[in-house]
N, C-alpha and C positions, 0 to 999 in steps of 0.2 A: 637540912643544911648542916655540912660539919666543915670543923677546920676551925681558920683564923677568920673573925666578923668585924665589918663595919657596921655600925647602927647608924640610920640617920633618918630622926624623926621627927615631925610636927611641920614638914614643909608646909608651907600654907599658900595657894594664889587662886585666882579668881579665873573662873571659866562658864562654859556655857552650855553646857554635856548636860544632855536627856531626852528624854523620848517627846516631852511634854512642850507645845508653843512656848510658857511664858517660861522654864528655864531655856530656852535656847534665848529669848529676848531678852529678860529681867539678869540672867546669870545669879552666881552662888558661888559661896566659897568650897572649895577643895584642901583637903589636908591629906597629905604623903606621909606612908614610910618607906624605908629601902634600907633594907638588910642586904649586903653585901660579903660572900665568902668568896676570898682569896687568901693565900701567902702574904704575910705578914711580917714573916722572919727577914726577908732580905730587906726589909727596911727597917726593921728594928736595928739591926746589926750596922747597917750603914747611914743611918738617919738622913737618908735621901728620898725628897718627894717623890721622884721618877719611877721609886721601888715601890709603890703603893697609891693607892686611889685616891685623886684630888676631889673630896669629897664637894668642895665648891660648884666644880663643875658638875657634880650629878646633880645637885640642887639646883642649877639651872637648868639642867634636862629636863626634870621635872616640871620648874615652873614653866617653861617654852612646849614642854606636850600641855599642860594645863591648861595655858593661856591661849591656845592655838585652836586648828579646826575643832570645830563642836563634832562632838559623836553620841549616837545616842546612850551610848553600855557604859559604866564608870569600868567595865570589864576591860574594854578598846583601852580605853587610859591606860590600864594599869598592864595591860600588854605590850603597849608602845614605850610605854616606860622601861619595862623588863627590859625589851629589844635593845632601847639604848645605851641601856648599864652593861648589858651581857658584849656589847660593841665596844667598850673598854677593857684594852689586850691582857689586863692581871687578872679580871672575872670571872670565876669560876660558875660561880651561881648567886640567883639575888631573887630576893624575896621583897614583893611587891605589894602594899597596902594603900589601898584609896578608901579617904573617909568621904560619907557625903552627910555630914552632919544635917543639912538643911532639905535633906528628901522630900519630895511629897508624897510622904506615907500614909496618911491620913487619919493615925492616933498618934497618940503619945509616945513619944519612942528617944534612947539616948543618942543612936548614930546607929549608920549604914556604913559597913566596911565591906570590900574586896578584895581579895588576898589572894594572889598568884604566886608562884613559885618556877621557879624557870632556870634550867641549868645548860651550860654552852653543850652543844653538841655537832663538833667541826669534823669536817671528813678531812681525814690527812694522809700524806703519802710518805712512807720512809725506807731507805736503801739500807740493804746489811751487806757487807762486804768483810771479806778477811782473806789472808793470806801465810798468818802464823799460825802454827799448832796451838791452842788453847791452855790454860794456864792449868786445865783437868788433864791433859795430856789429849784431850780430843783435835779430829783433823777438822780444819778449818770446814768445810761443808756441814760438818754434823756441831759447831761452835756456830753457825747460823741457826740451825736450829733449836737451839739450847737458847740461843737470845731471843728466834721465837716464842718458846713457851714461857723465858720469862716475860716478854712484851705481852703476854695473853693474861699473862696475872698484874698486871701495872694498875694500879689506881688513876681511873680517871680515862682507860684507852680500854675502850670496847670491840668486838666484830671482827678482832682480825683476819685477812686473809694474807699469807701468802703464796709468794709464786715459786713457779717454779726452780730449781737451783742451777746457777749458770757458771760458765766457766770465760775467764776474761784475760787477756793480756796488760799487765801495769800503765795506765797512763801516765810519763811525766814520773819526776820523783828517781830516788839509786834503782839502782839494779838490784831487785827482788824477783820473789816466787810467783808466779799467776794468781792472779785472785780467784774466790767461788762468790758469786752478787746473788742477792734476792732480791725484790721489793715487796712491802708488805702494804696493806693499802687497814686503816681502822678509824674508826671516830672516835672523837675524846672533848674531855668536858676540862681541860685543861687549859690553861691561855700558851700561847706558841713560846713563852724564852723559860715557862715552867715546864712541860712536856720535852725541851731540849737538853734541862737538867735533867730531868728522869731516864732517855736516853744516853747521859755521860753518865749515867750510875751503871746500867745495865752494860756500858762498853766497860768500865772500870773492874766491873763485876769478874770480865771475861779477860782483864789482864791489859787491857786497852793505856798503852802509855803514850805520849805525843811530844818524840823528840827529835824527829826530823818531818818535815813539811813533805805530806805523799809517801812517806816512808812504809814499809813493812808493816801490815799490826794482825794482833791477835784478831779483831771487829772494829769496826767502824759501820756507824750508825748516823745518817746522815738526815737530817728534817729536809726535804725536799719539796715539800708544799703543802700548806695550810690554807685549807681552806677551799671552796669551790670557785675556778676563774669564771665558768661558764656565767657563771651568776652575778662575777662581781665580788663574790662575799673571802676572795681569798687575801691573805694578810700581806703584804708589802712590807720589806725590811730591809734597809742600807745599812743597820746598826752592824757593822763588823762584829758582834756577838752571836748576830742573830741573822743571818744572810736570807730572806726569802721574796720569792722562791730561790732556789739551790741555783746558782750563778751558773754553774755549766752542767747541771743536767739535760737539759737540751742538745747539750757536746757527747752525750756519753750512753755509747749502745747499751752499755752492761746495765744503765737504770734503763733507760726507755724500752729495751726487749723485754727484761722480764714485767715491767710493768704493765704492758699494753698485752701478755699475755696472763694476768690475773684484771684486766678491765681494756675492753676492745676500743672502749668509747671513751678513754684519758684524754685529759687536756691540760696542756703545760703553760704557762704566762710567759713569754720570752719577750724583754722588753716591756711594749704597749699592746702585743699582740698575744691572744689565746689560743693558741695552735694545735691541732689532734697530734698525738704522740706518734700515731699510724703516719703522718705527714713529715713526721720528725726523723724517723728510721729510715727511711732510703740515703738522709744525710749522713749517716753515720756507718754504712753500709761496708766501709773496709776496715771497720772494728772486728775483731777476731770475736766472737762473743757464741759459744755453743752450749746446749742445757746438758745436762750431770745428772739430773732425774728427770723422769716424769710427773712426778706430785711429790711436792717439797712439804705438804701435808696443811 
């Protein structure tokens, strides 16, 4: 684990986990740690709870897995625990320790620990679009890919793929130049409003200013969805900071073609419903939207 840590240790509560009749009857105590790495800075700097992990509440995670179904592995414990620390949005990675001080070992012994280790690992989907010349002097198609290679070097976003490069008419917004769109599809161990700062770094990178709404720019780089709907496990956000899923992707050929041509089997959240991207594109079908390459690499 690297970064900024939360420690939180000597949770203590009573459960009933083991393999053995009389601890699932008799029960024993349990003692937790949980080491917590996230971002740290935006709540140091704004001395707001919201900006960082109410450690309270992980200590009642702990003690409600503790206190809950018996299982026989203090391993299951300390996995379900991971699970529920890693399901708070700032978490990056947490480190898991279950004591079983009161084992039946059957010598002399100071304590049993388990110790997992476990890092968020979310599939997400992101649109590159531009329409200015780049601040290197490059044409906007090859300023997509330049923000690709830097997204391939990003701490925290693995696996990239992108798609192919496309050509788009401006939705909405003055009267500009046609856009070139990608979408790139990676996994990352980042929480969703960290990952969206690391994307305004890489759009800033490339000259990316924001002074008119839909306007002109060098890149825009858009978080489009976090997380898998199929499953469930994708992130929901009204926070006007943090919009997800992306309010009108669903609206918009220029993500849904080239996405559904780097993943056949996309699925978008629109509203309450999980919808194939394949099902999405007939709706969107008098969008001007044509590819510029064949392999955007």
């Amino acid at each position: 684990m690297r970064g900024d840590l939360v420690r939180l240790t000597g949770v203590r509560a009573f459960g009933h986990h083991g393999v053995l009749d009389h601890e699932r009857r008799d029960g024993q105590d349990f003692v937790v740690d949980v080491v917590l790495s996230l971002d740290l800075r935006p709540a140091g700097e704004s001395d707001e709870l919201a900006r960082t992990v109410n450690y309270a509440q992980v200590a009642a995670d702990v003690v409600d897995v503790v206190t809950g179904e018996p299982r026989d592995l203090i391993e299951t414990v300390a996995e379900e625990i991971a699970a529920r620390t890693l399901a708070r949005p700032l978490v990056e990675a947490v480190e898991v320790t279950v004591h079983k001080p009161q084992a039946p070992v059957g010598v002399p012994f100071g304590d049993v620990e388990v110790v997992v280790r476990r890092q968020r690992d979310v599939p997400v989907v992101i649109a590159l679009g531009a329409n200015l010349q780049g601040v290197d002097g490059a044409d906007p198609a090859g300023t997509l890919i330049s923000a690709a290679h830097r997204l391939r070097r990003l701490r925290g976003l693995r696996g990239l793929r992108l798609s192919r490069v496309v050509g788009s008419a401006p939705v909405g917004g003055p009267e500009q130049p046609d856009y070139v769109n990608a979408v790139a599809l990676a996994r990352t161990s980042l929480p969703p409003a960290a990952l969206l700062a690391a994307l305004h770094r890489v759009e800033a990178a490339h000259g990316r200013t924001r002074e008119v709404r839909w306007g002109p720019r060098t890149l825009d780089l858009d978080l489009v969805q976090y997380g898998d709907p199929a499953t469930g496990t994708d992130v929901r956000s009204a926070d006007p900071e943090l919009l997800l899923p992306h309010p009108r992707a669903h609206e918009r050929a220029f993500v849904l073609r080239p996405w559904l041509d780097v993943d056949p089997e996309a699925r978008l959240r629109v509203g309450e419903e999980v919808v194939a991207v394949r099902d999405l594109i007939p709706l969107v079908a008098d969008q001007d939207v044509h590819p510029l390459e064949e392999d955007a690499g």
